[in-house]
C-alpha positions in Angstrom: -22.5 3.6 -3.7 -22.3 5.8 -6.8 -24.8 3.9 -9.1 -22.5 2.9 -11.5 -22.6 1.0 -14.3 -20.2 -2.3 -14.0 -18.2 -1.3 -16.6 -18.4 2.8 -15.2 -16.9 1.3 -11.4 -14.4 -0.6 -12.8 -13.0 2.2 -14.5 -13.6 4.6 -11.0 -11.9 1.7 -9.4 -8.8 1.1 -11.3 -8.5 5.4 -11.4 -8.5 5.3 -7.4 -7.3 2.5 -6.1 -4.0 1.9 -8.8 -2.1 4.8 -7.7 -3.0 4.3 -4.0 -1.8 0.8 -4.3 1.4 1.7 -6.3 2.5 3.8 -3.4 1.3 1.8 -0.8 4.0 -0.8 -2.3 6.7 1.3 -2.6 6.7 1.8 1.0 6.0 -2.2 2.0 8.4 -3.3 -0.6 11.5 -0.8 0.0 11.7 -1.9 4.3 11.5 -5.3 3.1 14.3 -5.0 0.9 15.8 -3.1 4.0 14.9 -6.3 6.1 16.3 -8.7 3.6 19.5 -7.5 2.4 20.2 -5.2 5.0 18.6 -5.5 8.5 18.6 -9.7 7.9 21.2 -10.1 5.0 22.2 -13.9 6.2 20.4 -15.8 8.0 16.8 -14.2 6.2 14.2 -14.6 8.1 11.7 -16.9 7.0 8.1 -16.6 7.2 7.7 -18.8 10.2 9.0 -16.7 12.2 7.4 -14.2 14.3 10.2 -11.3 14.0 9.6 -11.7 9.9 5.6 -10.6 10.6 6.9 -8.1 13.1 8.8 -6.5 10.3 6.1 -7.4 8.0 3.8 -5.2 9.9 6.7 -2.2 10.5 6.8 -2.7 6.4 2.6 -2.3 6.2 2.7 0.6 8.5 5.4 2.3 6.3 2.9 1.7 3.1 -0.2 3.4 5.2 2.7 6.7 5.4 3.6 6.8 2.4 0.3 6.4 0.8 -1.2 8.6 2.7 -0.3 11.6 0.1 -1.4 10.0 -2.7 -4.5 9.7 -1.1 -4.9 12.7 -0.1 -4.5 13.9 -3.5 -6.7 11.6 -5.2 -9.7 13.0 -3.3 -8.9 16.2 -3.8 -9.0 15.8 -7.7 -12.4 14.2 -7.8 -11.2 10.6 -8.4 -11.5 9.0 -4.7 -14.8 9.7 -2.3 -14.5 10.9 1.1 -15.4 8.1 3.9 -17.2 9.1 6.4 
């Protein structure tokens, strides 16, 4: 999109999207440590079941939120394009 040089858009890429993903994780991971020693403690739910990808998705929504700031930030500064 940017007509980059391979070795240029990996760097652009890694200075986005590493951040983004970091905090997208913390978010997912943190309410599925909730779910498993918490919510689900004993039995754990396994992933065969559907109420483990209903969490799973409650846990992906949770990443989107707390993301979103980070995001937000990192197109402010330059470092992520708008889409759109």
């Amino acid at each position: 999109m940017r007509n980059l040089s391979a070795v240029e858009g990996l760097k652009a890429a890694l200075k986005s999207d590493t951040l983004a993903i970091i905090t997208f994780e913390i978010g997912l991971f943190a309410w599925m440590a909730l779910m498993y020693f918490v919510f689900f403690p004993d039995p754990h739910l396994k992933p065969t079941e559907a109420t483990y990808w209903f969490m799973m998705q409650i846990g992906m929504v949770l990443g989107f939120v707390t993301s979103y700031p980070m995001n937000r930030w990192l197109i402010k500064i330059g470092w992520k394009a708008v889409m759109g």
